[in-house]
N, CA, C and O of each residue as an XYZ file, in Angstrom:
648
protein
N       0.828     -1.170      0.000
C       0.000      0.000      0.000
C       0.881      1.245      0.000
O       1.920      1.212      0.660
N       0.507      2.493     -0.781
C       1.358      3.146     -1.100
C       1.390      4.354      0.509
O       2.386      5.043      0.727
N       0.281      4.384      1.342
C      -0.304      4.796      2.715
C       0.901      4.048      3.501
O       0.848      4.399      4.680
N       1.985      3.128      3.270
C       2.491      2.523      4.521
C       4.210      2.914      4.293
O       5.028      2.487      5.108
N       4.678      3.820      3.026
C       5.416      3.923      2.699
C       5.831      5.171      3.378
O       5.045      6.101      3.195
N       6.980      5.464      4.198
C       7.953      6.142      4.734
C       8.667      7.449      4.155
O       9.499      7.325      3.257
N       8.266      8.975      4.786
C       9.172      9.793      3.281
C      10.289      9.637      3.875
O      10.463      9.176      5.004
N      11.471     10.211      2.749
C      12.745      9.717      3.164
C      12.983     10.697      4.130
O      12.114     11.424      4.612
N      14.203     10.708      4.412
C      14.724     11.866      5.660
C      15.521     12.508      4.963
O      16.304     12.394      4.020
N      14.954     13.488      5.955
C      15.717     15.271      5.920
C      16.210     15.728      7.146
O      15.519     16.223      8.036
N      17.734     15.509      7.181
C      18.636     15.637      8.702
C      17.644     14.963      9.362
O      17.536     13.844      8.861
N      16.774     15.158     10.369
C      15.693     14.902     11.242
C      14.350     14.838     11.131
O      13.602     14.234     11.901
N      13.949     15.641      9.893
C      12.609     15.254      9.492
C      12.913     14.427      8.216
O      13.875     14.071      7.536
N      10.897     14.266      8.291
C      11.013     13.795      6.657
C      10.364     14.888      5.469
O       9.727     15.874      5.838
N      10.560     14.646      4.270
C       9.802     15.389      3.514
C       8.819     15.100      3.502
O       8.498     13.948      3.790
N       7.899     16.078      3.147
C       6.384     15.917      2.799
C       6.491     15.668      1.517
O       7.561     15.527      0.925
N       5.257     15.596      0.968
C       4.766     14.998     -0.638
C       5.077     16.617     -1.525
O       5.638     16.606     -2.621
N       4.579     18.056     -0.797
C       4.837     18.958     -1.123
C       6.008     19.405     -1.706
O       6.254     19.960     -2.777
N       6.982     18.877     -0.338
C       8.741     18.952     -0.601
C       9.265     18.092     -1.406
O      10.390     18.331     -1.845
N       8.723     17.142     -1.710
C       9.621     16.319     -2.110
C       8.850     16.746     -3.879
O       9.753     16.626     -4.707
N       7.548     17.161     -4.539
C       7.388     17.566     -5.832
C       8.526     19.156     -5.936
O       9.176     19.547     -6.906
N       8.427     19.660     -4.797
C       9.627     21.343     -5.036
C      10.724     20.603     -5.495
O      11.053     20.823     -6.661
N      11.285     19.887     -4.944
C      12.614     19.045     -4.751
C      13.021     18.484     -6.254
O      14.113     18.625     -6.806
N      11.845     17.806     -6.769
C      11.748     17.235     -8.271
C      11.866     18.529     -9.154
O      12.825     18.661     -9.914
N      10.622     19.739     -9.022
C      11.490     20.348    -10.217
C      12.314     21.241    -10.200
O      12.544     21.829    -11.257
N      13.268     21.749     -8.546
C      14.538     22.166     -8.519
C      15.084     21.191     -9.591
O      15.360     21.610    -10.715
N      15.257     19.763     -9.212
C      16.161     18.804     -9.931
C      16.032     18.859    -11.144
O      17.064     18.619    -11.771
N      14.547     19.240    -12.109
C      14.459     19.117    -13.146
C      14.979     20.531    -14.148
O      15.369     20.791    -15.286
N      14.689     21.152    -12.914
C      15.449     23.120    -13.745
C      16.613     22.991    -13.610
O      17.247     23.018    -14.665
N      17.128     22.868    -12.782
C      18.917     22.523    -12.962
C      19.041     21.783    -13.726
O      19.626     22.267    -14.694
N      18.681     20.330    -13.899
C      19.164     20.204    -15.051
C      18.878     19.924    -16.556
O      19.178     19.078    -17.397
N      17.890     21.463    -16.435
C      17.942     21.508    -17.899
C      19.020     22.563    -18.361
O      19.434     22.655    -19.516
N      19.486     23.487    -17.107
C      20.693     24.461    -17.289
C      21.938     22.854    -17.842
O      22.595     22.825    -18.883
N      21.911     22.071    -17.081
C      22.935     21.204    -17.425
C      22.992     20.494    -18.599
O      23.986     20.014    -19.144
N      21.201     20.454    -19.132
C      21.431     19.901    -20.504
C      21.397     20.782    -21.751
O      21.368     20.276    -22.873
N      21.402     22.328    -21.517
C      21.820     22.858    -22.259
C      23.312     23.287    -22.287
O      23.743     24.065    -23.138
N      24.075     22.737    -21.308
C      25.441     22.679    -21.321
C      25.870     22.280    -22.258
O      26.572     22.770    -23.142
N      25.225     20.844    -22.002
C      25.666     19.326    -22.630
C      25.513     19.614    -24.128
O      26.346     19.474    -25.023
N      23.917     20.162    -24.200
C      23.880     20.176    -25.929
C      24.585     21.173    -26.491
O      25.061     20.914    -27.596
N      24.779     22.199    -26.061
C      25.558     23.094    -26.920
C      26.644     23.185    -27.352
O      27.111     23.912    -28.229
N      27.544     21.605    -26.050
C      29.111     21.216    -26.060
C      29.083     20.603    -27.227
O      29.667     20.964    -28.249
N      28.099     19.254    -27.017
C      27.614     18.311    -27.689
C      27.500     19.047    -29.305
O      28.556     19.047    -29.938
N      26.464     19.570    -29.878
C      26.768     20.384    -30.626
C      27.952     20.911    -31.562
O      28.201     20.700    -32.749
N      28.447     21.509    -30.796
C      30.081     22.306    -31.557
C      30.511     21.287    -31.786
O      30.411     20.710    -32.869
N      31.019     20.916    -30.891
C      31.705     19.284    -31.066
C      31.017     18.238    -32.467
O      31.904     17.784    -33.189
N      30.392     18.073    -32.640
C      29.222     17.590    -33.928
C      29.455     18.569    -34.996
O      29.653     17.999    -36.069
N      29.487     19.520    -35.050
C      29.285     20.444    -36.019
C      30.399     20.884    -36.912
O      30.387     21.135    -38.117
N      31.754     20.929    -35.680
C      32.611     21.604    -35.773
C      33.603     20.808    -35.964
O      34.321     21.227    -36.873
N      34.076     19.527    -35.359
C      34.753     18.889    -35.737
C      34.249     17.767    -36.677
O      33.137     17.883    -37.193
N      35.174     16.476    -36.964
C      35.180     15.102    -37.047
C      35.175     13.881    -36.455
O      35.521     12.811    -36.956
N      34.674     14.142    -35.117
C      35.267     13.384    -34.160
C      33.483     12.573    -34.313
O      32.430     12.958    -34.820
N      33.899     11.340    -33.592
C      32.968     10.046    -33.551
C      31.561     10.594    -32.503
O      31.592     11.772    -32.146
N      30.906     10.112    -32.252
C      30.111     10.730    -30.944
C      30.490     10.673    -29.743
O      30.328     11.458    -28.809
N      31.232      9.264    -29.851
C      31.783      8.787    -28.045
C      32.373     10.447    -27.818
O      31.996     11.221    -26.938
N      33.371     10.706    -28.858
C      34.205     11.721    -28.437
C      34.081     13.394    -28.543
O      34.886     14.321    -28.453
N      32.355     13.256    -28.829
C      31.386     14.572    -28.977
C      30.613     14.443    -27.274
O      30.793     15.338    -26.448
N      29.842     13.313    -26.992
C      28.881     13.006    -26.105
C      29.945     13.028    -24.850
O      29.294     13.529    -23.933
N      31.063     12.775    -24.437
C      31.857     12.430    -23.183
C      32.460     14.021    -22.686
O      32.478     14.158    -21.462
N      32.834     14.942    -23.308
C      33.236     16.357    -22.684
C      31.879     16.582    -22.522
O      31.605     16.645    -21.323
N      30.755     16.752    -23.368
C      29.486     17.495    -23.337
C      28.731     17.040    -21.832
O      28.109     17.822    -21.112
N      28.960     15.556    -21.556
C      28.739     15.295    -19.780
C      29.283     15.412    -19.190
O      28.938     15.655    -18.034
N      30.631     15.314    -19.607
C      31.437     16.066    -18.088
C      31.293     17.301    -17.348
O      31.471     17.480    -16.143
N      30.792     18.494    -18.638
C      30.807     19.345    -18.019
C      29.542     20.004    -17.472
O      29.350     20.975    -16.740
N      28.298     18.627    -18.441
C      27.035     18.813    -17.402
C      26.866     18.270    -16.206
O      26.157     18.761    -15.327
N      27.507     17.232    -16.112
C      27.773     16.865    -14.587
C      28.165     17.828    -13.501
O      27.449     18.055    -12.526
N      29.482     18.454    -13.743
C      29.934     19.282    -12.831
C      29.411     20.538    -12.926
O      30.277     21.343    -12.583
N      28.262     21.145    -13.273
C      27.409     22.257    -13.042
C      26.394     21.481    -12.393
O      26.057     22.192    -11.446
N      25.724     20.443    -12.361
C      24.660     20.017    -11.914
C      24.851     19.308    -10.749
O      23.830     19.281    -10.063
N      25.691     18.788    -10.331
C      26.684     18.676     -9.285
C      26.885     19.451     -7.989
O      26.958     18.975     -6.856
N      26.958     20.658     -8.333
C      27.335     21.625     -7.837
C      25.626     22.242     -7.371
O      25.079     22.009     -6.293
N      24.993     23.126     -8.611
C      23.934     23.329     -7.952
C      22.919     22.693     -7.227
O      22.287     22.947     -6.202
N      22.948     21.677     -8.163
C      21.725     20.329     -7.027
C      22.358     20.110     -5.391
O      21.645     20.141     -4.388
N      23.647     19.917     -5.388
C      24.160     20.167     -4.139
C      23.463     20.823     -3.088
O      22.766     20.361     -2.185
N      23.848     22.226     -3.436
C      23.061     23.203     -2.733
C      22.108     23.787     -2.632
O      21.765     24.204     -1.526
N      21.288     24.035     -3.864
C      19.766     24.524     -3.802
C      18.714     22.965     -3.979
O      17.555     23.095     -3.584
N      19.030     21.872     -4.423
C      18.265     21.242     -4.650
C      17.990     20.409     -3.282
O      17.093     20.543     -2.450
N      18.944     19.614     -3.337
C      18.926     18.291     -2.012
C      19.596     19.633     -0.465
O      19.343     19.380      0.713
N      20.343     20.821     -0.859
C      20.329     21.375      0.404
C      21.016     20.750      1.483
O      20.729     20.763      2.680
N      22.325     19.990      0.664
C      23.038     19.200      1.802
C      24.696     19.793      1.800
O      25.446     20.306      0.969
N      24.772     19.365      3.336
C      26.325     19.963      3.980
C      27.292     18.475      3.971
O      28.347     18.397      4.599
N      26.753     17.396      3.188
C      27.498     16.499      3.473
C      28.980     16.980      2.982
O      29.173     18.085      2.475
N      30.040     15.968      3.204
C      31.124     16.036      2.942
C      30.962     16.116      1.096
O      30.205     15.505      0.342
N      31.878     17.000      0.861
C      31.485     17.173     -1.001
C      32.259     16.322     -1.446
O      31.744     15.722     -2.389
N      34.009     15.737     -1.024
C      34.267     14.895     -1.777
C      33.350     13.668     -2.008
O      33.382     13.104     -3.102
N      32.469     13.198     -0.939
C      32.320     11.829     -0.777
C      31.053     11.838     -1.315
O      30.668     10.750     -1.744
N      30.244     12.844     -1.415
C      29.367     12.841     -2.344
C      29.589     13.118     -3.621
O      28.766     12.961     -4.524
N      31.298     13.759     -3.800
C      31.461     13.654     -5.415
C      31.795     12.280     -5.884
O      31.481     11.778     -6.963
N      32.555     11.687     -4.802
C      33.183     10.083     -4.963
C      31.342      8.994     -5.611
O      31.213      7.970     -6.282
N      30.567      9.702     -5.113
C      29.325      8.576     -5.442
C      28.183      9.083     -6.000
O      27.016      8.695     -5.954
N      28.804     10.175     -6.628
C      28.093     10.259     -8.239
C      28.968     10.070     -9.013
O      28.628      9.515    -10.058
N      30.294     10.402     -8.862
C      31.117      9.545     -9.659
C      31.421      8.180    -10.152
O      32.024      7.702    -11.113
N      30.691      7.685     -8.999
C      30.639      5.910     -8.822
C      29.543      5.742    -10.016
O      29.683      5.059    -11.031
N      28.711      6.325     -9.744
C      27.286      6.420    -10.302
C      27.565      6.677    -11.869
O      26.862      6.022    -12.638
N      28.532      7.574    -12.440
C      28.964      7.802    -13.883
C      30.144      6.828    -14.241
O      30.669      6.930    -15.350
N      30.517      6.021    -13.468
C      31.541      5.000    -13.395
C      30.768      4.137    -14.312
O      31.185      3.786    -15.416
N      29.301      3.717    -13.668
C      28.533      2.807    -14.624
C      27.567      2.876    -15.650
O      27.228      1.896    -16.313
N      27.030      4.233    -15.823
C      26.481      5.202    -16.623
C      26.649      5.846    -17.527
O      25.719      6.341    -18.163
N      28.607      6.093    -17.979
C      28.681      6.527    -19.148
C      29.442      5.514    -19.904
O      29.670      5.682    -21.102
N      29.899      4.333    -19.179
C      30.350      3.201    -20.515
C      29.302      3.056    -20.589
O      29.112      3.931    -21.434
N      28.252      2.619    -20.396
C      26.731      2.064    -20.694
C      26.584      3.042    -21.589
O      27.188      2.801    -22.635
N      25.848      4.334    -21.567
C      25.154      4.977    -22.751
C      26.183      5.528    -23.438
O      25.766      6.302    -24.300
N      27.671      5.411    -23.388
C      28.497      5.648    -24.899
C      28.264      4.574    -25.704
O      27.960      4.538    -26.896
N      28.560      3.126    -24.385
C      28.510      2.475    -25.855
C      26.917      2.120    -26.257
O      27.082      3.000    -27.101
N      26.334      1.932    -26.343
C      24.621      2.302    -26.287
C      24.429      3.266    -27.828
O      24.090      2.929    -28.962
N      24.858      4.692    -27.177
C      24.620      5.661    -27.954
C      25.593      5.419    -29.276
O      25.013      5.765    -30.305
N      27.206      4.805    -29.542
C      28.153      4.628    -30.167
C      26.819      3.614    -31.224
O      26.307      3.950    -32.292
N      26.611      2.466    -30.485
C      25.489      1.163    -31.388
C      24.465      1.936    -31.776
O      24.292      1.752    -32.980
N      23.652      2.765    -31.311
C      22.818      3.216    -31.909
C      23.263      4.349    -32.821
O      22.520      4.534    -33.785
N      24.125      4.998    -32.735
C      24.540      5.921    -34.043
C      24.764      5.129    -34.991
O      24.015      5.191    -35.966
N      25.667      4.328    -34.977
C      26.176      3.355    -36.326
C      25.439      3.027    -36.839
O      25.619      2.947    -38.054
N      23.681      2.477    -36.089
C      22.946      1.751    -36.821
C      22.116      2.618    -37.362
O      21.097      2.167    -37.884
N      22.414      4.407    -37.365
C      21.619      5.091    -37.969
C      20.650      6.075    -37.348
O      20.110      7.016    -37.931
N      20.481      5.650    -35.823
C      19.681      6.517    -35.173
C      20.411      7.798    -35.484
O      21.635      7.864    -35.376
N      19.550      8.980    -35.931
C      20.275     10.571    -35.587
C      20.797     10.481    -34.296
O      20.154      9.980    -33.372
N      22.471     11.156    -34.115
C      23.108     11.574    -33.427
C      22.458     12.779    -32.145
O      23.066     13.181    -31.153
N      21.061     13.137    -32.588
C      20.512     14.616    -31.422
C      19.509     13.651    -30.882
O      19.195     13.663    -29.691
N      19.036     12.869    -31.691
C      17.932     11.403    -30.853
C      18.793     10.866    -29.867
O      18.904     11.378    -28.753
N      19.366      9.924    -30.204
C      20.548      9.632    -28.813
C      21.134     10.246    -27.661
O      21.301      9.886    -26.496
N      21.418     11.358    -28.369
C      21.888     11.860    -27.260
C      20.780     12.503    -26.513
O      21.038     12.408    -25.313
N      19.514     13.194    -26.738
C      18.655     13.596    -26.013
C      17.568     12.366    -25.043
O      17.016     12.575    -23.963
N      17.536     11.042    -25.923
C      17.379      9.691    -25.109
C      18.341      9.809    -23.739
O      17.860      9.844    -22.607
N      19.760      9.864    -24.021
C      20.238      9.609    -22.951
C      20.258     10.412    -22.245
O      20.570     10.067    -21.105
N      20.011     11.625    -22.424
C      20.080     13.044    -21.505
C      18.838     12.227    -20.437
O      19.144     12.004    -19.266
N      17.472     11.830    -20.965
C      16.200     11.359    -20.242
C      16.837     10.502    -19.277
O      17.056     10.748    -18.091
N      17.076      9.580    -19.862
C      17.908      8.209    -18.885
C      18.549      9.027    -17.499
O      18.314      8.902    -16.297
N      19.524      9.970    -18.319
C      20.190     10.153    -17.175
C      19.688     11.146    -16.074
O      20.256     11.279    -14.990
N      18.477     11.884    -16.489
C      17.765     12.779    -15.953
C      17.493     11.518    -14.379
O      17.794     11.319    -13.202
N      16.835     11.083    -15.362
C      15.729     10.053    -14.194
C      16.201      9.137    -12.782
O      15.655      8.906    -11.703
N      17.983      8.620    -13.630
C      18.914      7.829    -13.022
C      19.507      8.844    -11.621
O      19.734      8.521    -10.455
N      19.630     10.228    -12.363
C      20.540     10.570    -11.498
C      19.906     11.161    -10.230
O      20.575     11.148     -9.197
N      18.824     11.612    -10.228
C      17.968     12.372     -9.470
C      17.772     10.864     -8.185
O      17.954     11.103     -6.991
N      17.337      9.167     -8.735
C      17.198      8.272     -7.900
C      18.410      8.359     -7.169
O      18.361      8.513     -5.948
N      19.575      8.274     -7.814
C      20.867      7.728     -7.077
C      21.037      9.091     -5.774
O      21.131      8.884     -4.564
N      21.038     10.908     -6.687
C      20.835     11.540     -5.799
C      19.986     11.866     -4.804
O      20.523     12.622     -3.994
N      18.775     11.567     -4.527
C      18.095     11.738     -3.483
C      18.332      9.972     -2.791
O      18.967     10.084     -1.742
N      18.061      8.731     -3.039
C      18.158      7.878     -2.158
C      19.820      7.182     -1.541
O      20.042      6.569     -0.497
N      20.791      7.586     -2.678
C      21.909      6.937     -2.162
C      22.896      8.641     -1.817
O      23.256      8.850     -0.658
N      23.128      9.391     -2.610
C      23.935     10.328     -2.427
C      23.467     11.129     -1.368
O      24.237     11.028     -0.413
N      22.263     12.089     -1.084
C      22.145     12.534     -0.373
C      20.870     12.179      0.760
O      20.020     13.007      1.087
N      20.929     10.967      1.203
C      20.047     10.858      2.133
C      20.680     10.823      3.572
O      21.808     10.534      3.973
N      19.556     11.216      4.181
C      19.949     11.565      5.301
C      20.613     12.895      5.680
O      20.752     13.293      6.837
N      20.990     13.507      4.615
C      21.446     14.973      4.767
C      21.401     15.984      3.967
O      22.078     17.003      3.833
N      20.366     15.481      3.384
C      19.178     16.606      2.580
C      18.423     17.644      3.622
O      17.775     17.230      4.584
N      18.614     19.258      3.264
C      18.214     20.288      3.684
C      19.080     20.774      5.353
O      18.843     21.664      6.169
N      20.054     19.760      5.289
C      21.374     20.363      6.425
C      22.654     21.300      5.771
O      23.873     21.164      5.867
N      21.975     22.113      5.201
C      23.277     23.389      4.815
C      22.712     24.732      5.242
O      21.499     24.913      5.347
N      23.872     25.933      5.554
C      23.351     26.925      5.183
C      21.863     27.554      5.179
O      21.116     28.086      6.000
N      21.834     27.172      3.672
C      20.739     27.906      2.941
C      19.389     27.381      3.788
O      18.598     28.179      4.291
N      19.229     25.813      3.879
C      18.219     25.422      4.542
C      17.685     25.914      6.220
O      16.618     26.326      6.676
N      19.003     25.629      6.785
C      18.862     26.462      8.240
C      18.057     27.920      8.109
O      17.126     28.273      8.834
N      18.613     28.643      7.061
C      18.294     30.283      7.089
C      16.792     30.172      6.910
O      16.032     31.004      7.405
N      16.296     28.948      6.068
C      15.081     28.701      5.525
C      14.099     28.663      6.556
O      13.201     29.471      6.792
N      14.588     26.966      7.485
C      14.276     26.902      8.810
C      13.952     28.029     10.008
O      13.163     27.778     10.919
N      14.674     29.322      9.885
C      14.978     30.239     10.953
C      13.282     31.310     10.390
O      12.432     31.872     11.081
N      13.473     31.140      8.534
C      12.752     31.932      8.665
C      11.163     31.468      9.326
O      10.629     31.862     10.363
N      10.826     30.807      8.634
C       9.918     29.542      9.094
C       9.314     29.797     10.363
O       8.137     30.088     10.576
N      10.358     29.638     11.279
C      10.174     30.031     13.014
C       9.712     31.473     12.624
O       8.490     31.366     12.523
N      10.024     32.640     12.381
C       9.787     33.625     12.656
C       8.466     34.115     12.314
O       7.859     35.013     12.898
N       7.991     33.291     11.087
C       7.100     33.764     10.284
C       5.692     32.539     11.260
O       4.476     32.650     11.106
N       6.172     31.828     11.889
C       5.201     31.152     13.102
C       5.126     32.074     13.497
O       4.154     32.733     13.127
N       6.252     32.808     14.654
C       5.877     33.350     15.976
C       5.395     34.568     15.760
O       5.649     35.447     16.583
N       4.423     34.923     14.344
C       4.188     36.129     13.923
C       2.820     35.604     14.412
O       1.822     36.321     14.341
């Protein structure tokens, strides 16, 4: 029953159903800043050179990763965890995620799929993948313990004791 299911935790609370749809399309506006990173890398790279896709599609995520990385960090999940060790396990997480959809995307170019189909397939994939790994394995348990969230928290109180 979907009534017996647990929200995850936030430092000490849990999210509500409220927080946790804000939470989804923080995740989903960031990263569409990240997938217009990707495509526009993606892109030049396609346009401009000769190079294969593996070697169009692999800078164009690197450097949507590390913008999306960064902001989901802090405005999205709102966590103070340690940053290497949450970079160490989304890294883990692209450890198995981009041999998979290069070579994926590499088989499906050859066999003809357009090169902006593929890669916008996998942009989805990875939309969906990364948001699970980040809210249940990367940042649980210390979602909305930074900064920004406390100030959030403080206001919260004030705007009670009004």
């Amino acid at each position: 029953m979907a009534s017996d299911r647990q929200p995850v935790a936030q430092g000490s609370k849990k999210l509500t159903p409220r927080q946790t749809v804000i939470q989804i399309a923080k995740f989903v506006a960031f990263s569409l800043g990240a997938g217009i990173i990707q495509i526009v890398t993606f892109t030049l790279l396609t346009e401009f050179s000769n190079f294969p896709y593996w070697a169009c599609y692999l800078p164009s995520l690197v450097l949507s990763v590390l913008y999306n990385f960064t902001v989901n960090r802090r405005y999205t999940f709102k966590s103070a965890t340690n940053v290497p060790i949450a970079m160490l396990k989304v890294a883990f997480y692209y450890c198995l995620f981009t041999p998979l959809s290069t070579y994926l995307g590499h088989l499906a170019t050859n066999a003809g799929v357009n090169d902006y189909i593929v890669e916008i397939t996998t942009m989805l994939c990875n939309l969906v993948t990364e948001y699970l790994v980040c809210r249940l394995w990367v940042y649980r348990g210390s979602m909305n313990t930074n900064s920004l969230a406390k100030n959030e928290k403080g206001a919260e109180k004030t705007d009670e004791a009004k």
